[in-house]
TORLUM-692860 format. One record per residue (C-alpha): y, x, z; chain; residue in one letter. Coordinates in steps of 0.02 Angstrom, whole numbers, plus 32768, in hexadecimal, padded with zeros to 4 digits. Layout:
<recs>
      Y      X      Z   unit   code
      Y      X      Z      A      A
...
</recs>
This chain:
<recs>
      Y      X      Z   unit   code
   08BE   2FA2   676A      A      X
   08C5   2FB6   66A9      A      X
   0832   300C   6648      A      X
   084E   303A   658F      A      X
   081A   30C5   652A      A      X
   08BF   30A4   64D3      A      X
   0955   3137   64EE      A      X
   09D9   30D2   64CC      A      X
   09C3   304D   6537      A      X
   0983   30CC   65CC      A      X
   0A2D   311C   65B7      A      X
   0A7A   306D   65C0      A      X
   0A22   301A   666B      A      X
   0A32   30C2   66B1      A      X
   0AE5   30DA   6678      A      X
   0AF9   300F   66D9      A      X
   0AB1   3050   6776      A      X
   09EB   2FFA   674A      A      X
   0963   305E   6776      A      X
   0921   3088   66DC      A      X
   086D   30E5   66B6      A      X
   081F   3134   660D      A      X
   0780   3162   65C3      A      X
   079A   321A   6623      A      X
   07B6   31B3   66C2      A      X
   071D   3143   66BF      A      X
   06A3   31D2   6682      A      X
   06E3   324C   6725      A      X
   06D6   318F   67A1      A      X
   0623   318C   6756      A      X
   05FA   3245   677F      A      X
   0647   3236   6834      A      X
   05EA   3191   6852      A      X
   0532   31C9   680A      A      X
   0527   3173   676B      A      X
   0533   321F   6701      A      X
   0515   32C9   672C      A      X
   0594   3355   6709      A      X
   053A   338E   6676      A      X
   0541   32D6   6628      A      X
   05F3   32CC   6646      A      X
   0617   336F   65FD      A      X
   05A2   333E   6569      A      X
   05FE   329E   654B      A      X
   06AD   32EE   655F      A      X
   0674   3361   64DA      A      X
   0641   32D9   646A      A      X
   06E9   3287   647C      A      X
   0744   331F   646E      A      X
   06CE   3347   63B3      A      X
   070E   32A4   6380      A      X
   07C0   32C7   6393      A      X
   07DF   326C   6434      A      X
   0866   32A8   64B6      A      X
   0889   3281   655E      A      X
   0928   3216   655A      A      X
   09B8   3253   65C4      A      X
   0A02   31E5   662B      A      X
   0AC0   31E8   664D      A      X
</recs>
């Protein structure tokens, strides 16, 4: 498994057939597993998206 916070290189492993994970992916595996609430997830995603971040697409 590959974690970046990187889009190109998401594309990229994913594009190879690596199982690749963002920033988006980690904050939603920390609301599923406890470690945030969905009201600190959505307040982070906000933040990211305020600072001009997107969620990469993957090919």
């Amino acid at each position: 498994m590959y974690v970046t916070d990187d889009g190109n290189a998401l594309r990229f492993a994913s594009g190879k057939g690596i199982t690749a994970i963002d920033t988006w992916d980690l904050l939603g595996l920390a609301e599923r597993t406890g470690r945030v609430v969905t009201e600190e997830r959505l307040a982070y995603e906000a933040h990211l998206k305020a600072k001009g971040r997107k969620r990469a697409r993957r090919r």
